[in-house]
C-alpha positions as CSV (number, residue, x, y, z in Angstrom):
1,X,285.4,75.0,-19.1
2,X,283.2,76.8,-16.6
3,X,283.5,80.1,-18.5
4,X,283.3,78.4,-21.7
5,X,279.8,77.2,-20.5
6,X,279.0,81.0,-18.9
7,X,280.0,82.6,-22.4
8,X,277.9,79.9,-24.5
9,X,274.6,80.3,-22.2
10,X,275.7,84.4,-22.4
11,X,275.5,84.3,-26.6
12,X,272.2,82.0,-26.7
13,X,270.7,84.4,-24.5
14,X,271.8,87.4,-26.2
15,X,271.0,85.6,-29.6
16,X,267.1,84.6,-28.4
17,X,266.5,88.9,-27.2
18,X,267.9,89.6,-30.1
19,X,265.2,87.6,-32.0
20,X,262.4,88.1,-30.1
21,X,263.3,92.1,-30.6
22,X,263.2,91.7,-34.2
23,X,259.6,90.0,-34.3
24,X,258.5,92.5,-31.7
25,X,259.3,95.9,-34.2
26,X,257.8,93.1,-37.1
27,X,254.6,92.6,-35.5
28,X,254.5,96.8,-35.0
29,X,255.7,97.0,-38.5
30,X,252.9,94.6,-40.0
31,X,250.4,96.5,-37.7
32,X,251.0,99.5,-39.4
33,X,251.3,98.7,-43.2
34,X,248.0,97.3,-42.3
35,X,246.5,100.4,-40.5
36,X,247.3,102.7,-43.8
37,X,244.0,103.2,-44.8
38,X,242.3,101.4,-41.4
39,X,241.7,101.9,-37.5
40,X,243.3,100.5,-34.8
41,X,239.8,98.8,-33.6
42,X,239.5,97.1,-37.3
43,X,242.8,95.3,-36.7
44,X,242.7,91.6,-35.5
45,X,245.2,89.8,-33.3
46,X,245.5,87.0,-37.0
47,X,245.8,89.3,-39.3
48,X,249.0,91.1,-37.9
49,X,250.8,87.8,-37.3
50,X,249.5,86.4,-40.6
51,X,251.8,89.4,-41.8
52,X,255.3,88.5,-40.1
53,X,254.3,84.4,-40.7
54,X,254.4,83.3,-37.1
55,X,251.1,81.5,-35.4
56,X,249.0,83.7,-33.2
57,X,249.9,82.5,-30.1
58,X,253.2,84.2,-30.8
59,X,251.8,87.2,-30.7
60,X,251.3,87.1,-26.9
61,X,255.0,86.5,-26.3
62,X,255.2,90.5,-27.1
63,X,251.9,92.0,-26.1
64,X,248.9,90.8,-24.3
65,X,246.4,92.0,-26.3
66,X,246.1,94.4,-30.1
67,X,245.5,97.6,-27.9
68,X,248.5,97.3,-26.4
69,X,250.4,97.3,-29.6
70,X,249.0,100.3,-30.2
71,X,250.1,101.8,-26.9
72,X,253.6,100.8,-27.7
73,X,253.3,102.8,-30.9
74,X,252.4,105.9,-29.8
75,X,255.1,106.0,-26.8
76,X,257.9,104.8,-29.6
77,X,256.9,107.3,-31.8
78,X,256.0,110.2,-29.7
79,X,258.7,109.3,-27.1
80,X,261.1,109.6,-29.9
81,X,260.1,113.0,-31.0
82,X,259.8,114.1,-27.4
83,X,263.0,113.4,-27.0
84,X,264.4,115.0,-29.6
85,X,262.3,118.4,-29.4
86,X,263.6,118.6,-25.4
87,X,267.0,118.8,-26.7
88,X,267.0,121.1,-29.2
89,X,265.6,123.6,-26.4
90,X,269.0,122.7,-24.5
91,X,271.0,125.7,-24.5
92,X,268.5,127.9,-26.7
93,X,266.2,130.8,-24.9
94,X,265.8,132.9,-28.1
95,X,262.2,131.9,-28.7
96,X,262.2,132.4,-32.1
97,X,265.6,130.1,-32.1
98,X,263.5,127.7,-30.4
99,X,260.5,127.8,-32.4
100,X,262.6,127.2,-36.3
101,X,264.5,124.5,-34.4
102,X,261.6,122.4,-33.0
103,X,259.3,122.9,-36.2
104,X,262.7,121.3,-38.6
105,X,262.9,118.4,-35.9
106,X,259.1,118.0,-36.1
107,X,258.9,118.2,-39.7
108,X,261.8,115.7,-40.3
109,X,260.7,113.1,-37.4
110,X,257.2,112.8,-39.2
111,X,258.5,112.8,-42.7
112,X,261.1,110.2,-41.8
113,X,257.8,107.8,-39.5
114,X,255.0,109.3,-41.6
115,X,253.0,105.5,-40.7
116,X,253.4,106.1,-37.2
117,X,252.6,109.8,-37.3
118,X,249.5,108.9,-39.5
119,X,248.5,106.2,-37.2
120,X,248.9,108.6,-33.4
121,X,246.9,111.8,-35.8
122,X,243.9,109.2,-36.5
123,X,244.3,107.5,-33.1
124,X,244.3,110.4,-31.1
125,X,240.1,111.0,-31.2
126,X,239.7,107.4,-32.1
127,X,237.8,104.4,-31.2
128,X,240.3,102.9,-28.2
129,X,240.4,104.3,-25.4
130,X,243.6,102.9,-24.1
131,X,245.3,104.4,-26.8
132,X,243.8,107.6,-26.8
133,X,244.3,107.9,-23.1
134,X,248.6,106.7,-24.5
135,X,248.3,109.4,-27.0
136,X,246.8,112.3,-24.3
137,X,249.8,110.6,-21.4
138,X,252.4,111.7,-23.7
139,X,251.2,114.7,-24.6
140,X,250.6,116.0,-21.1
141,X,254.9,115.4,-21.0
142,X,255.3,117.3,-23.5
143,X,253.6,120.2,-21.9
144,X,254.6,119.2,-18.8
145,X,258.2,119.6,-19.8
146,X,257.8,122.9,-21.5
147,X,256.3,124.3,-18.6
148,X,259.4,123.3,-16.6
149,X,261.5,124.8,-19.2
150,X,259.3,128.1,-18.9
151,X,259.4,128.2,-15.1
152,X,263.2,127.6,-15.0
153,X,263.8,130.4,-17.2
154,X,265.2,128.1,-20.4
155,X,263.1,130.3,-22.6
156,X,263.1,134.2,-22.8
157,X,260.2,136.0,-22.4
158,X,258.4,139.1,-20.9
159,X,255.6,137.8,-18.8
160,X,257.7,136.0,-15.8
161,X,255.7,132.7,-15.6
162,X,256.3,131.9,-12.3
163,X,253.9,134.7,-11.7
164,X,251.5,132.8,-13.5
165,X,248.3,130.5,-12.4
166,X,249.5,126.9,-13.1
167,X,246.1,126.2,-14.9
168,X,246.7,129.5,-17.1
169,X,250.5,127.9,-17.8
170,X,248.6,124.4,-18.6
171,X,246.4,126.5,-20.7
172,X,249.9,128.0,-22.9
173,X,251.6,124.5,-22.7
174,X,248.4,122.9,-24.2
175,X,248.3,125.1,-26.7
176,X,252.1,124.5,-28.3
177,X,251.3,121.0,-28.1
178,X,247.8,121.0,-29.5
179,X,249.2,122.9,-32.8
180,X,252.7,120.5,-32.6
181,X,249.9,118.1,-33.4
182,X,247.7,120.0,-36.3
183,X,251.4,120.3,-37.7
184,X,252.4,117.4,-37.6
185,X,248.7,116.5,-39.3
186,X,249.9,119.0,-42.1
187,X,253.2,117.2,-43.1
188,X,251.6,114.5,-43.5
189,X,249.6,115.8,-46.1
190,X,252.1,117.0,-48.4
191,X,253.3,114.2,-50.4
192,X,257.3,113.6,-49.7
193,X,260.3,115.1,-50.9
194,X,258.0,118.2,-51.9
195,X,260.2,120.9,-50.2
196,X,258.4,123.8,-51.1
197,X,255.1,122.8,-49.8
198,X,257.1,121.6,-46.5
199,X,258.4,125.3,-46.1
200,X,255.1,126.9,-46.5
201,X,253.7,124.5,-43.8
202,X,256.9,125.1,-41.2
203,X,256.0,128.9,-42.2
204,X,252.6,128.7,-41.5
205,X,253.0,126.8,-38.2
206,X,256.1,129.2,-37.3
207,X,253.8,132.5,-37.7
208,X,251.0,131.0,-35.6
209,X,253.4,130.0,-32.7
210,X,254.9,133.5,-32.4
211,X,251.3,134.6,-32.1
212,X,250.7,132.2,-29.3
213,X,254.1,133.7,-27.5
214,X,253.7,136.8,-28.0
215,X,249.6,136.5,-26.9
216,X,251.4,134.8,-23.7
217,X,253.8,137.8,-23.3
218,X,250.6,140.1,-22.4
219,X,249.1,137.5,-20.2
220,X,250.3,138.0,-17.4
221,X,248.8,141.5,-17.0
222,X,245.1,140.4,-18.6
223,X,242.6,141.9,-15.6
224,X,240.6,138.7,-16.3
């Protein structure tokens, strides 16, 4: 009887996370079919549960406050393609490998969350600070975790950057990142399933990061 109990108390609770996970990724849903055209700082608290039909005290069961729905946005979405771009660098030190690879990832990650994507491009210079400061946090991991990469010797190149000044290896890092984002910016302007135009962006984006690598592999001997 006593494990009868254990496995009924064991399938509520599993029934009631289950639920309360659903309306969590509702709530983020509603939030940004409602952010298509709009900020995060125009969105109120009533209008997002209005969306998924639950009173707004509900909503505080999941987040404590509207910005911090939008924080849990940008580390699902960015965490997601962070994720993925660190593993398709596993095993790879051909930059150019590298660089195809992590440009298909990014372009198919966007395409496939373009709402999300749209919402962390608009977000990152926008009005909340908390979220900006979300957006800026993940980013620093992805350079953070490129750099490791570098040091380590994952990736081939000519300059050893152990030799380096960690500020001029920030300086690379941020770089890579800042034109992961302007891509990612560019896929979403090209409408989808419009393969073509996709190319000519991964094309565009590809040329400009072999600049940036092979601008690094002179670096290290730049008098300045």
């Amino acid at each position: 009887m006593d494990r009868c109990l254990l496995s009924d108390m064991t399938h509520s609770v599993g029934v009631r996370a289950a639920g309360k996970l659903r309306t969590r990724q509702a709530l983020l849903a509603a939030a940004l079919d409602l952010m298509e055209s709009r900020t995060l700082d125009s969105l109120s608290l009533r209008e997002v549960t209005r969306a998924v039909g639950i009173v707004p005290a509900g909503f505080y069961r999941h987040f404590p406050d509207v910005d911090s729905l939008g924080v849990a946005l940008v580390e699902e979405s960015l965490g997601s393609l962070r994720a993925a771009i660190r593993a398709v660098r596993a095993g790879l030190s051909d930059s150019d490998e590298i660089i195809r690879r992590s440009l298909t990832v990014l372009l198919r990650t966007v395409d496939a969350h373009r709402a999300q994507f749209r919402f962390v491009v608009r977000e990152r210079f926008g009005g909340v600070p908390r979220v900006r400061q979300a957006i800026e946090a993940q980013l620093r991991l992805f350079a953070d975790e490129l750099a490791g990469d570098l040091l380590a010797g994952h990736i081939a190149t000519v300059s050893d950057p152990r030799r380096w000044a960690r500020a001029d290896l920030d300086m690379l890092t941020g770089f890579v990142v800042d034109h992961m984002m302007l891509t990612a910016a560019a896929v979403l302007e090209v409408p989808p399933g419009r393969r073509a135009a996709h190319r000519r962006v991964l094309d565009v984006a590809a040329k400009r990061l072999r600049l940036i690598v092979l601008g690094s592999r002179a670096w290290a001997e730049y008098p300045g």
